[in-house]
Backbone as a ProteinNet text record, in pm:
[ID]
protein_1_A
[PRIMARY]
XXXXXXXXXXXXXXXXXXXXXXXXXXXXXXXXXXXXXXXXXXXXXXXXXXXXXXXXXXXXXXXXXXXXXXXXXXXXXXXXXXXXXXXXXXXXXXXXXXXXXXXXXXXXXXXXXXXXXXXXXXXXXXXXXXXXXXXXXXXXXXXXXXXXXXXXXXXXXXXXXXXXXX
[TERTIARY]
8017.4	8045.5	7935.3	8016.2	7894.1	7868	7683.1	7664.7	7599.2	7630.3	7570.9	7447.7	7335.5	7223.9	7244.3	7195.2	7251.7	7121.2	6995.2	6899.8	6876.7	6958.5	6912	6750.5	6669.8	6569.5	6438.7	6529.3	6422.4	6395.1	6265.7	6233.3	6238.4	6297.5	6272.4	6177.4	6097.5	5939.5	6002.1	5976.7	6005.5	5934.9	5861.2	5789.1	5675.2	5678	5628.3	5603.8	5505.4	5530.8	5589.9	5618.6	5665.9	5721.9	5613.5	5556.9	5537.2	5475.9	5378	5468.1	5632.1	5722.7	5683.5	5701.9	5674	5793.7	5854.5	5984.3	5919.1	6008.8	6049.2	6185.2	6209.9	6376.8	6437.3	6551.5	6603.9	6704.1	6672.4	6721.2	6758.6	6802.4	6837.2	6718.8	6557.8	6471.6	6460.5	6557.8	6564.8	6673.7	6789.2	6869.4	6848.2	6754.1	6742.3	6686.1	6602.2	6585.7	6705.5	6728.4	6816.4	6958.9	7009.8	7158.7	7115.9	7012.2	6958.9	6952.3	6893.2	6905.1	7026.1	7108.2	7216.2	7321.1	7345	7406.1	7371.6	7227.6	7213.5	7231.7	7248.4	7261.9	7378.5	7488	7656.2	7720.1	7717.5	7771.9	7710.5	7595.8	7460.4	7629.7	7598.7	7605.1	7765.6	7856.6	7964.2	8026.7	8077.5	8135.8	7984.1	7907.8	7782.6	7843.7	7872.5	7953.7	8058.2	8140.4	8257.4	8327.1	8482.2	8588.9	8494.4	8465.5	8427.2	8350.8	8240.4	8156.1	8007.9	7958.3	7923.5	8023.4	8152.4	8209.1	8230.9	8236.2	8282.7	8155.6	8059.7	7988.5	7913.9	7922.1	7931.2	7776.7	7679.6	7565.9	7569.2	7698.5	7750.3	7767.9	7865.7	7866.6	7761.9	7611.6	7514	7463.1	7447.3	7378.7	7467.9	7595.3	7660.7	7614.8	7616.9	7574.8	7379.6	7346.1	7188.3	7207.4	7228.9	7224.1	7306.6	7388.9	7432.5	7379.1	7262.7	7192.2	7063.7	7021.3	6913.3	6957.1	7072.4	7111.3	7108.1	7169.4	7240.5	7063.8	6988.2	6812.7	6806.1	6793.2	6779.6	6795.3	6976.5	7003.5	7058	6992.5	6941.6	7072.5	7182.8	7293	7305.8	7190.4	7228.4	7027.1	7013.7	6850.9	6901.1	6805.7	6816.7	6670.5	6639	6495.5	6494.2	6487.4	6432.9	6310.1	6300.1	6194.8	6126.9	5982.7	5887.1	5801.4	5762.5	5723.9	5571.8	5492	5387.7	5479.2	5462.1	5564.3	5704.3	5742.9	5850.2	5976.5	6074.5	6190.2	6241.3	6260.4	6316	6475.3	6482.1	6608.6	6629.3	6697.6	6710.6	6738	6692.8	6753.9	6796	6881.6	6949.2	6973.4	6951.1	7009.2	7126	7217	7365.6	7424.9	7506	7617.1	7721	7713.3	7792.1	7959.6	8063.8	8196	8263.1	8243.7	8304.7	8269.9	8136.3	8104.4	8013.2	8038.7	7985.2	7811.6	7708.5	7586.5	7497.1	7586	7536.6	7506.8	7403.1	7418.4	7400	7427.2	7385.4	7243.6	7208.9	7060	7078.2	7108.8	7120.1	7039.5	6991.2	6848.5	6938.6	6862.8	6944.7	6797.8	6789.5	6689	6734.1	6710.7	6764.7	6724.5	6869.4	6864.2	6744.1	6638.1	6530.3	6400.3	6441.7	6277.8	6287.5	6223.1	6261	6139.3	5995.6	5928.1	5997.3	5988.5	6065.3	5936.6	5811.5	5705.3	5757.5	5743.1	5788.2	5879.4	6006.2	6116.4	6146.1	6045.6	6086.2	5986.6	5888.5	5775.5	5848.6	5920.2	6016.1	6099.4	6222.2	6303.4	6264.7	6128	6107.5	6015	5961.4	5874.3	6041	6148.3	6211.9	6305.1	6326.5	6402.6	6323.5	6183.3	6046.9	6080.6	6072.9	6086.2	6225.6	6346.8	6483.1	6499.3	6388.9	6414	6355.1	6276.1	6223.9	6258.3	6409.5	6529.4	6604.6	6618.5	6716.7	6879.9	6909.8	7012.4	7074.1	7206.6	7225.6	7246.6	7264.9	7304.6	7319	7255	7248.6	7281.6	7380.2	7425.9	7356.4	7243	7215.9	7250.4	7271.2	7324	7279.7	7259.2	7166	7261.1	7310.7	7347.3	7303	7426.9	7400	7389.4	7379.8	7381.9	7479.4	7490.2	7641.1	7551.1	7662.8	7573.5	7574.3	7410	7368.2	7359.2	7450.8	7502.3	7336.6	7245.1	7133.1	7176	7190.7	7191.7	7055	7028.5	6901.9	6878.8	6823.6	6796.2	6630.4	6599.5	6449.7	6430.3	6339.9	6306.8	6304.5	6268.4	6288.1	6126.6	6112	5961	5967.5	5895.3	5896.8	5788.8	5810.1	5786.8	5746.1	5626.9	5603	5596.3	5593.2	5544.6	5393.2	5399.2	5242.4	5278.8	5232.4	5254.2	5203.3	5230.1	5166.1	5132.6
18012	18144.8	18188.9	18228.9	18287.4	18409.4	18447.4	18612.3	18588	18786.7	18815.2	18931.4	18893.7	19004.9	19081.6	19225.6	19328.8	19385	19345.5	19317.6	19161.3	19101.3	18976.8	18946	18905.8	18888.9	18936.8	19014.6	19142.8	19112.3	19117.3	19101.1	19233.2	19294.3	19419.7	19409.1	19480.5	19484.3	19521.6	19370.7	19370.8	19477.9	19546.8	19653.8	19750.3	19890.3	19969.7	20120.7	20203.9	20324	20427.9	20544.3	20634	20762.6	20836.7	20953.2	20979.3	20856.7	20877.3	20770.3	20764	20682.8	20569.1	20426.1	20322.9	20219.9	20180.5	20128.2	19970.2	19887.1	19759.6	19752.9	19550.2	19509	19568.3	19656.9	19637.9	19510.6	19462	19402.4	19365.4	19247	19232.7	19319.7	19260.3	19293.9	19473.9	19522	19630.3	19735.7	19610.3	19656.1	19775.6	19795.2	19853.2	19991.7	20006.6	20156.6	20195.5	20163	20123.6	20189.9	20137.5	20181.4	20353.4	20331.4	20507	20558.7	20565.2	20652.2	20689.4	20607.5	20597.3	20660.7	20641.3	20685.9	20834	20923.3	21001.9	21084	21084.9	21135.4	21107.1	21043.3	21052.1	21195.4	21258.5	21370.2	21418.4	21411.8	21386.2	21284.2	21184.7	21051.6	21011.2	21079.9	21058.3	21073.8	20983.9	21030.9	20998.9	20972.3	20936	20811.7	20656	20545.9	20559.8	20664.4	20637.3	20675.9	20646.9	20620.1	20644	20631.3	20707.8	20624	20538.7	20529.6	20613.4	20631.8	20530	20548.7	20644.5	20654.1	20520.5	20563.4	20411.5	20337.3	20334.2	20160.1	20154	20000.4	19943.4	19887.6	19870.9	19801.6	19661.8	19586	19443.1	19483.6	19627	19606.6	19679.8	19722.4	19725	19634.1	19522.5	19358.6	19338	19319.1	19224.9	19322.8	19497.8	19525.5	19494.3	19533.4	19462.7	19340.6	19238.8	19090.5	19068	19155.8	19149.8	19219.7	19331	19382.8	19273.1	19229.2	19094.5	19012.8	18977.9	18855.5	18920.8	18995.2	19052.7	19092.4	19179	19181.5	19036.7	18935.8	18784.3	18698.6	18727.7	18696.9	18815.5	18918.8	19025.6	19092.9	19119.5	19201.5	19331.6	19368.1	19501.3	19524	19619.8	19632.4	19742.7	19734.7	19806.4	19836.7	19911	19923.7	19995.6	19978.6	20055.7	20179.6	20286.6	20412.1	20460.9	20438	20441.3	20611	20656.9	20714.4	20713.1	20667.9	20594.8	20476.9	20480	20388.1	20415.9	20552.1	20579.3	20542	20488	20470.9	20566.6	20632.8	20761.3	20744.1	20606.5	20646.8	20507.4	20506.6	20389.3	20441	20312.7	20348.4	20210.4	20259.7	20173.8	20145.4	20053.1	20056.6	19989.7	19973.9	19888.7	19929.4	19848.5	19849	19962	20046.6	20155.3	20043.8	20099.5	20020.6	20077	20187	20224.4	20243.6	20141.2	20195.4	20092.2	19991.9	19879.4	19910.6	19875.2	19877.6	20013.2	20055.2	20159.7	20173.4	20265.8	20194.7	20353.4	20329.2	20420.1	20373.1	20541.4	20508.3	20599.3	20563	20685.8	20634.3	20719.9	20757.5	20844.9	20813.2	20933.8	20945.8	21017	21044.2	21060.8	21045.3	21042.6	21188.6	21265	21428.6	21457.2	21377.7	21442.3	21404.6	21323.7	21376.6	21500.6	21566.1	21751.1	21756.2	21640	21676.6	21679.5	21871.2	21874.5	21858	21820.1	21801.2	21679.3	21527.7	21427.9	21381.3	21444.4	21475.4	21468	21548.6	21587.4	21564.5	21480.6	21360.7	21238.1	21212.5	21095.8	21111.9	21223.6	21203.3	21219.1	21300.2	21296.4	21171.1	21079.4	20926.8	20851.4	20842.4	20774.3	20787.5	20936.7	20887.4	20837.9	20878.6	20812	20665.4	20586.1	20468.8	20446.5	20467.9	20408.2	20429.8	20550.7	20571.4	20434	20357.1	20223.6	20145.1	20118.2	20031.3	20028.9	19916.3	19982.3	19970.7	20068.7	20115.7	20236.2	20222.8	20320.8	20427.5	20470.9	20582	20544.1	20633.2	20614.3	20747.6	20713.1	20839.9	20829.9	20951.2	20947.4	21045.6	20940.3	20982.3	21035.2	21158.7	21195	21304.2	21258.6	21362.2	21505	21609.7	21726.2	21795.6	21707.3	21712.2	21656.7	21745.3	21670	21536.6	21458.9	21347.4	21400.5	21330.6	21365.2	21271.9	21247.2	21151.8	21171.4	21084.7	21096.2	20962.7	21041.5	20891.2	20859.7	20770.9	20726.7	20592.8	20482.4	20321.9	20336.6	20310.3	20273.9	20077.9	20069	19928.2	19876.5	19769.2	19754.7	19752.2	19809.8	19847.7	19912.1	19936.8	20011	20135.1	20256.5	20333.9	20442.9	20479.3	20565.1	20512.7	20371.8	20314.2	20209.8	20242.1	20171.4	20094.6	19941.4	19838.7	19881.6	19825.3	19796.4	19686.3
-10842.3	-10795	-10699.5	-10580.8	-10497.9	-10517.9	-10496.5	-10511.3	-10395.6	-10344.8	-10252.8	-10289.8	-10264.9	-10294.6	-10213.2	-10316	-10273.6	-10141.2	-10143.9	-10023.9	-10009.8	-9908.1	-9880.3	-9826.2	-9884.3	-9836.5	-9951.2	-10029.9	-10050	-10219.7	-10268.3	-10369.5	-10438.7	-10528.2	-10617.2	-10711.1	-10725.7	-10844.8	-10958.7	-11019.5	-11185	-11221	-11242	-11318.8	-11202.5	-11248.4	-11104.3	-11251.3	-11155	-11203.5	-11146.9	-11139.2	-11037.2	-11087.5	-11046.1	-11100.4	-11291.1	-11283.2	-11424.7	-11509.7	-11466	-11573.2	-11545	-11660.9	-11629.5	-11623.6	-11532.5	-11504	-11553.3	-11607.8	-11599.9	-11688.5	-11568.2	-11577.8	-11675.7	-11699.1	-11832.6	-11899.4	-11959.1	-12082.3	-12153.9	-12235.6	-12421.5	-12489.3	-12428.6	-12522.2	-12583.3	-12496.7	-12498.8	-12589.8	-12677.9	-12700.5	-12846	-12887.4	-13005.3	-12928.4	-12823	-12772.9	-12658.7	-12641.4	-12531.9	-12606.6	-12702.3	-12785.1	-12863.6	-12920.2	-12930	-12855.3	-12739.7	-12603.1	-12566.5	-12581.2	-12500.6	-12616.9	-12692.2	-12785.4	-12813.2	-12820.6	-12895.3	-12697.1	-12633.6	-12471	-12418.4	-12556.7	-12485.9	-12407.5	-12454.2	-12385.9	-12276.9	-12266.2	-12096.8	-11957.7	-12077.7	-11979.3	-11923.6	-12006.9	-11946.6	-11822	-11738.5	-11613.5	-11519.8	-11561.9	-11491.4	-11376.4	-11460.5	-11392.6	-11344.8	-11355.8	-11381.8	-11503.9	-11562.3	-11646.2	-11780.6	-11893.7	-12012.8	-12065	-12020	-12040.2	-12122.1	-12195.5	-12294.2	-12436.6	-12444.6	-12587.3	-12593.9	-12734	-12860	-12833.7	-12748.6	-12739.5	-12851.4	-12890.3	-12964.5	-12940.6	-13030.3	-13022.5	-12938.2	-12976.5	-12925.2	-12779	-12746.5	-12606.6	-12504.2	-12591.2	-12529	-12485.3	-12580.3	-12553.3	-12454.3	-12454.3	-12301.2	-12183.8	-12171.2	-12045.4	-12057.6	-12138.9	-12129.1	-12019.8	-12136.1	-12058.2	-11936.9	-11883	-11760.5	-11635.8	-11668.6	-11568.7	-11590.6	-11696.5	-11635.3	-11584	-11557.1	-11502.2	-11376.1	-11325.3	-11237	-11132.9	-11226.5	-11142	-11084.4	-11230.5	-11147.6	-10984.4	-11071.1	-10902.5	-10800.8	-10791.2	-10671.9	-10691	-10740.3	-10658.5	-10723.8	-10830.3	-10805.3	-10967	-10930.9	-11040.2	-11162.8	-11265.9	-11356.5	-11416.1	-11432	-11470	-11614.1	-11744.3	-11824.7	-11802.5	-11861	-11856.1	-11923	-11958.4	-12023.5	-12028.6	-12067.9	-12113.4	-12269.8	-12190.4	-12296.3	-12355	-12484.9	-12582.9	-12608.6	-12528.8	-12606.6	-12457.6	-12524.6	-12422.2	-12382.9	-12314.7	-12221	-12125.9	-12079.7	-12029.6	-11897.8	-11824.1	-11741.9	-11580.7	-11517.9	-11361.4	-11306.1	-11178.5	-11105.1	-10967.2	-10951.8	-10774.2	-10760.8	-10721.7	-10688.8	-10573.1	-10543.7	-10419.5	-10431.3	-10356.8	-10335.2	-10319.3	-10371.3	-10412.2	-10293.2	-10248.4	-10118.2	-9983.7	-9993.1	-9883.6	-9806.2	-9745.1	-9686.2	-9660.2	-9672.4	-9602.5	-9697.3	-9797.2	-9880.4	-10031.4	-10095.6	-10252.6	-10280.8	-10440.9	-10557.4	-10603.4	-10642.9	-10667.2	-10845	-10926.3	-11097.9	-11150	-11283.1	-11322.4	-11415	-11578.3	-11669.2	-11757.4	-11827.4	-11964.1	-11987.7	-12216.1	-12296.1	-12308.4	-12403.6	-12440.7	-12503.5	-12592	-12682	-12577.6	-12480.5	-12364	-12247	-12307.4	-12269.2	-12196.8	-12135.5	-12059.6	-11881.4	-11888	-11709.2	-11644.2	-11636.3	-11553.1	-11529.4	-11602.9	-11630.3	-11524.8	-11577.8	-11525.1	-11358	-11326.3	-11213.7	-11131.6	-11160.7	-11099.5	-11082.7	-11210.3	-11163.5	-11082.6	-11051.3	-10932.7	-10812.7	-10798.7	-10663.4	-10639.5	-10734	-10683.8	-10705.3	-10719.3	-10734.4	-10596.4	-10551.6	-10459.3	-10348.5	-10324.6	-10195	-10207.7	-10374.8	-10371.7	-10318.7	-10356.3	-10264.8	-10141.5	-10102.6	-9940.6	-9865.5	-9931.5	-9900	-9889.8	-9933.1	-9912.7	-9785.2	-9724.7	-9582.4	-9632.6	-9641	-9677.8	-9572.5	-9514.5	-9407.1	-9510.5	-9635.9	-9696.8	-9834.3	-9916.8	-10045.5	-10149.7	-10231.4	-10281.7	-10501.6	-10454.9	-10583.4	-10645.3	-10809.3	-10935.5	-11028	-11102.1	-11234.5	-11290.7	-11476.8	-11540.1	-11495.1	-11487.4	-11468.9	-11335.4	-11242.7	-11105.5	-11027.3	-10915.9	-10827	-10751.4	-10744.3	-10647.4	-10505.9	-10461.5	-10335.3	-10269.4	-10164.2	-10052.2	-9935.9	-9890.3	-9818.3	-9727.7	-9586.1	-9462.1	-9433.5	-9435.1	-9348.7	-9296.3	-9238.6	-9198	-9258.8	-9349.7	-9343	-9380.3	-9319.3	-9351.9	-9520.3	-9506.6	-9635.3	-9633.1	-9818.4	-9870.4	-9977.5	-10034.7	-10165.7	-10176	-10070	-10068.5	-10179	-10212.4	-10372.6	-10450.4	-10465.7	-10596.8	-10632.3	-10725.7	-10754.3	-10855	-10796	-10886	-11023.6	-11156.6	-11265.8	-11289.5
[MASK]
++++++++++++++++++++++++++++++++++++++++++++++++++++++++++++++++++++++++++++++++++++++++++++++++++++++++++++++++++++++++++++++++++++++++++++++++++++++++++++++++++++++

């Protein structure tokens, strides 16, 4: 099966900080914070992807999307980053191929309902969208519970703008 990376060329940073959160790949290793988050922030998260996502999921069908966004980081066609918060898991982000729209992606980002730091919060979306503006992407429409999505045109080179390695 052929894949096409979703930046040909372009390496995405397994692990980064940005604005204080500490992003790395998400995961299997992740499936035990990862199904609490996600579970106890269902009503946050619905309609986030799409169609009714996360009801019913099933611990089992956390592990298959886990192990399908590591595969998927692997071979480049779309990232997933788990969200740190000291030790505690906070919530996930993403970059992928916009489905409608040739040369364009989604950029979503959710926290879980019991991390109520809005300093936090809102250090991360503004180092998160600096970092996707670093992507050359003609237009990127980002995603976050509670908010309408915001469609942003731009060409920037590729780079990883606002982030500081870990």
């Amino acid at each position: 099966m052929r894949h096409v990376p979703l930046v040909p060329g372009f390496e995405a940073p397994r692990a980064l900080v940005l604005g204080g959160i500490r992003l790395a790949v998400l995961g299997l290793a992740d499936l035990e914070p990862d199904f609490a988050a996600v579970t106890e922030s269902e009503a946050e998260l619905l309609g986030l992807f799409g169609g009714d996502w996360p009801r019913g999921l099933t611990r089992h069908d956390d592990a298959v999307d886990l192990g399908w966004h590591e595969r998927e980081f692997r071979i480049a066609t779309s990232f997933a980053w788990s969200l740190w918060a000291g030790d505690a898991y906070v919530g996930s982000a993403y970059i992928y191929r916009d489905p409608d729209a040739p040369g364009a992606a989604c950029a979503a980002h959710w926290f879980r309902t019991g991390f109520a730091d809005a300093v936090a919060r809102d250090g991360f979306r503004a180092a998160w969208r600096a970092f996707v503006a670093g992507w050359p992407f003609e237009r990127v429409t980002f995603l976050e519970p509670g908010r309408a999505p915001d469609v942003v045109h731009h060409a920037a080179p590729p780079g990883t703008a606002g982030a500081t390695p870990s």
